[in-house]
C-alpha positions as CSV (number, residue, x, y, z in Angstrom):
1,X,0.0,0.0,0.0
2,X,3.4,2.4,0.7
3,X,4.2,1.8,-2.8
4,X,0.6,2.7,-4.0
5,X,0.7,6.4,-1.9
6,X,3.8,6.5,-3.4
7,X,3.1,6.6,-6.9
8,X,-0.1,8.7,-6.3
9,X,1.9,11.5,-5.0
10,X,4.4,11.6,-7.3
11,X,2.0,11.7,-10.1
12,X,-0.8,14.3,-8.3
13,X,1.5,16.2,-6.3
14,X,4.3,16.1,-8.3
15,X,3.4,15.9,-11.7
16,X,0.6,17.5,-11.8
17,X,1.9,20.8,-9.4
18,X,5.3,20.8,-8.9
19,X,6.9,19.2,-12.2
20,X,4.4,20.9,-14.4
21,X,6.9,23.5,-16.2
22,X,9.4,21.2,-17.4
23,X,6.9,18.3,-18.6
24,X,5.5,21.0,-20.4
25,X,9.0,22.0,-21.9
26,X,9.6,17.8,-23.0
27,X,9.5,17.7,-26.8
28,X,6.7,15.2,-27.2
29,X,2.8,15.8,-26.2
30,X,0.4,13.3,-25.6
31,X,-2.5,13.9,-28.5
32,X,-1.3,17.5,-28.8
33,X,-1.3,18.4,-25.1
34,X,1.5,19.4,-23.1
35,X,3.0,16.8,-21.1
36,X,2.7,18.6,-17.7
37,X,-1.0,20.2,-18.3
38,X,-1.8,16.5,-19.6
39,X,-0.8,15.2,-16.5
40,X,-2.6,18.2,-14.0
41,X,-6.1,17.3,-15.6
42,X,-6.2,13.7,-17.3
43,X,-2.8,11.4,-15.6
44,X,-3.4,11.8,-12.4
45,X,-7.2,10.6,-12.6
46,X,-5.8,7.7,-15.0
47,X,-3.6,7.0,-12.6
48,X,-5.4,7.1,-9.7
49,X,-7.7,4.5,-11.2
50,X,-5.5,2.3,-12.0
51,X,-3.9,2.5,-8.4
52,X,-7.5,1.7,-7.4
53,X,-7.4,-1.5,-9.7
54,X,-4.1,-2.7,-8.5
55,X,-5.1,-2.5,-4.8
56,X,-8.2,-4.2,-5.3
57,X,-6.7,-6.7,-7.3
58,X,-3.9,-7.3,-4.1
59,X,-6.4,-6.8,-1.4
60,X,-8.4,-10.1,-3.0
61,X,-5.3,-12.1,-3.5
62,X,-4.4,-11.3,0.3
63,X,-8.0,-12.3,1.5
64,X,-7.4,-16.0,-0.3
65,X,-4.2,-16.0,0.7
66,X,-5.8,-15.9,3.9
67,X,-8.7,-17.9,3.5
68,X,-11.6,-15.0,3.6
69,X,-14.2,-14.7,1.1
70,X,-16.5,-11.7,1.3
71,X,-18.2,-12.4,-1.6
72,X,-19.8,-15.8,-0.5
73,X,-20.3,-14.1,3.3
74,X,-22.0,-11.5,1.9
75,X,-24.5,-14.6,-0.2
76,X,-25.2,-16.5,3.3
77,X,-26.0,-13.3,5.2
78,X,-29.1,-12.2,2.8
């Protein structure tokens, strides 16, 4: 989960405030935006999904790793 926070700060915080300038200045864009404005409105929330996916994805393997399973708790309790 470190490694999660992690990666969501570098890319909100720092890619999306404090590295804005130079990502701007890189000589590529991503579909004709600026790196570093690209980042600020669309990679963060990308990224932040995908952060979402990858913990959930984790959180299940650690739950069978463990021998809990929600999903069939959740059937016998209705």
């Amino acid at each position: 989960m470190g490694v999660l926070l992690v990666i969501w700060a570098l890319v909100s915080f720092g890619a999306g405030i404090l590295f804005v300038e130079p990502l701007n200045n890189l000589s590529f864009t991503i579909f004709g935006i600026p790196v570093g404005f690209w980042f600020a409105q669309q990679g963060s929330i990308i990224t932040f999904v995908i952060l979402i996916a990858v913990y959930v994805w984790r959180m299940d393997k650690l739950d069978k790793e463990f021998g809990i399973d929600e999903y069939e708790q959740a059937v016998h309790h209705q």
